[in-house]
C-alpha positions as MATLAB code, in Angstrom:
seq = 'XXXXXXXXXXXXXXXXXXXXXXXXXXXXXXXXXXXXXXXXXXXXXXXXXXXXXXXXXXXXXXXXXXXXXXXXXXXXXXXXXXXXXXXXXX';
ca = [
       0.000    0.000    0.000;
       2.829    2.167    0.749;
       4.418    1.398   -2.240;
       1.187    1.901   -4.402;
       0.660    5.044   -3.030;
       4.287    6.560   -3.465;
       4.005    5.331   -6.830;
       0.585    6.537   -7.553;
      -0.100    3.149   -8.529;
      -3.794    1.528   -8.884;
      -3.934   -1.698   -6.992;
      -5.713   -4.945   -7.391;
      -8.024   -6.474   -4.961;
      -8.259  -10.451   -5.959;
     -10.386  -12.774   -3.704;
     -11.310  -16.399   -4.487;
     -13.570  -19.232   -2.879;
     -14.280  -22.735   -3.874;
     -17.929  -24.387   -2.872;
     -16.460  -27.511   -1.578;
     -12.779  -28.305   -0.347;
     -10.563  -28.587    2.562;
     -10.155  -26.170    5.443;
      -6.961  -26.701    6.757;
      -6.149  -25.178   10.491;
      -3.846  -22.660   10.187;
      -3.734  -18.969   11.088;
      -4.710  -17.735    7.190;
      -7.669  -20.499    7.560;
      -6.405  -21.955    3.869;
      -8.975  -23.777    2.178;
      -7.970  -26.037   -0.617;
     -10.103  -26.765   -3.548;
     -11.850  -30.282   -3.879;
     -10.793  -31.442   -7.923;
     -13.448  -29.752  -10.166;
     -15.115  -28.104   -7.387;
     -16.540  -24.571   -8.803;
     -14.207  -21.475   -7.559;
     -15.708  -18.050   -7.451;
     -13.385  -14.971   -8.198;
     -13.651  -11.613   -7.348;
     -11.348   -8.876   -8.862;
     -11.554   -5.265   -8.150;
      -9.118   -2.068   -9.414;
      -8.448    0.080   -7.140;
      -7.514    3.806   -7.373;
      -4.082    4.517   -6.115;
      -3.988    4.939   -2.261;
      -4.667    8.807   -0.972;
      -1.766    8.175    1.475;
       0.702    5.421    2.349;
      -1.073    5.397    6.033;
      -1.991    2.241    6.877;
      -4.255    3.151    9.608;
      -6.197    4.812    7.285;
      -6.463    2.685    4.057;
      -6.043   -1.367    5.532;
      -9.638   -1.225    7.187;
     -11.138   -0.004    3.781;
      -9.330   -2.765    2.017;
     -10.108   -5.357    4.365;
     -14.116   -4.176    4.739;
     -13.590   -4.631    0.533;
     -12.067   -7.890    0.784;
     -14.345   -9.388    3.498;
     -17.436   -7.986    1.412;
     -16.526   -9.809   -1.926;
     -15.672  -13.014   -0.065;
     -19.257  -12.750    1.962;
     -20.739  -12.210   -1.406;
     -19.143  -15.280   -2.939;
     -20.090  -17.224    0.556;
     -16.506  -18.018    1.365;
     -16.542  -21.387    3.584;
     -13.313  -19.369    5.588;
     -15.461  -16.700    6.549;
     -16.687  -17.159   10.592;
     -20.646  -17.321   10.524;
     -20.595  -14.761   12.954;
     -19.730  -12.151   10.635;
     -22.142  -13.456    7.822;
     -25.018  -10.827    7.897;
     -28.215  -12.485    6.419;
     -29.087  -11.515    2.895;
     -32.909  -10.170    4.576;
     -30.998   -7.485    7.171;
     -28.264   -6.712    4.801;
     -31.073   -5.865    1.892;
     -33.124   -3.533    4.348;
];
């Protein structure tokens, strides 16, 4: 982010999900692909960071990233921070 924003670079927010797999136990809860399971991408540009302050721009990225992956219904996501589809549409 730093980087990006010295640069005035765009960046590239990639997040990916497969319906069935493997959740393996570690800290990044990894979650391998079953063979020919379907896997759901979600890619979004990015304007170049406003500043290289991470305070500021790492909880709009991860709000982003935890979005797309709740709209893909990401097995790694914790059901606690699933909203239901009938209070988030209201």
């Amino acid at each position: 982010m730093k980087i990006a924003a010295h640069a005035n670079a765009h960046m590239i927010l990639a997040s990916t999900t497969a319906g069935a797999g493997v959740g393996l136990p570690s800290w990044d809860r990894t979650h391998l692909p079953a063979p020919f399971s379907r896997v759901a991408m979600s890619v979004d540009l990015w304007p170049p960071p406003t500043t290289g302050n991470t305070e500021i721009e790492l909880p709009r990225i991860e709000r982003a990233l935890m979005k797309a992956s709740v709209g893909m219904r990401s097995p790694i996501i914790p059901q606690e921070l699933v909203v239901p589809t009938e209070v988030a549409d209201s």
